[in-house]
C-alpha positions, 0 to 999 in steps of 0.5 A: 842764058838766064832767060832760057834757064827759066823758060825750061824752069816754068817748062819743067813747073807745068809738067809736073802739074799737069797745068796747060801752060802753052800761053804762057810758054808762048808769051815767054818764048815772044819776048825772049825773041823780042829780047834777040830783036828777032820780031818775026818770030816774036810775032808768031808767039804772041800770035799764039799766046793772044790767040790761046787766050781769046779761046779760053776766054781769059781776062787777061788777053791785052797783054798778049796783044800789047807785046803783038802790037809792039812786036809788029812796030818793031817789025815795021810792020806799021800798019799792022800794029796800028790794027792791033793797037787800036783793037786793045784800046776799044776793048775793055778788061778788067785786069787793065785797072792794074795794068794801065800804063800799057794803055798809056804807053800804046798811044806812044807806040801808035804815034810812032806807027803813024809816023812812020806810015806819014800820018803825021795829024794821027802821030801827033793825036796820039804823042798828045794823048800820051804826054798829056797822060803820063807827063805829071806822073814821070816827067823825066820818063825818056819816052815823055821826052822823045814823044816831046821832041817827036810832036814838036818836029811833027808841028813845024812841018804840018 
């Protein structure tokens, strides 16, 4: 398995330079979990990668959150995820100038959470929010599509 020869590979990386390299470690073992659809273990990785980089204080921390609150949605653990994508979307980071297309993509991964809990007036809130964003730039994206599709169902039963 090619994701585990590089787990041990930035493993072997970090020893050898004596850098704490845990969160990293952490997000790496969360997403190769999330890669084996096995979320609660993934939650638990980026539980700790998120919670690593709040300690540091690092600026980078969204991410870590991001990959949490997906984990929680692909879970089914709505609410939850709803939790934590909001807290990602009310705090700004510098480092999220270059990552912008994750905050974009947090009000598609929200309109399905709310969906699915059948808050359907929040789903759709959030299908705007990102087709509205993201269609001029990908309009092929299958996400803009799908969140098209999710809001016009949602439309004709509200």
């Amino acid at each position: 398995d090619i994701a585990l020869e590089r787990i041990k590979q930035v493993k072997e990386l970090i020893d050898e330079n004596e850098y704490d390299g845990q969160q990293i470690l952490d997000y790496m073992d969360g997403c190769l979990a999330m890669h084996k659809k096995e979320y609660d273990t993934a939650i638990d990785f980026f539980t700790k990668s998120r919670d690593l980089c709040e300690e540091r204080k690092k600026d980078i921390c969204f991410q870590y959150n991001s990959m949490l609150a997906y984990s929680y949605l692909k879970a089914g653990r709505y609410e939850e995820a709803i939790v934590e994508y909001l807290q990602d979307l009310s705090e700004f980071e510098s480092a999220r100038v270059f990552w912008s297309l994750w905050d974009i993509k947090s009000h598609y991964y929200l309109g399905q959470a709310y969906e699915n809990l059948g808050q359907l007036h929040k789903a759709a809130e959030q299908y705007r929010i990102y087709v509205s964003t993201r269609q001029e730039n990908a309009p092929d994206h299958p996400a803009i599509a799908d969140a098209n599709k999710r809001l016009r169902l949602i439309e004709k039963n509200l």
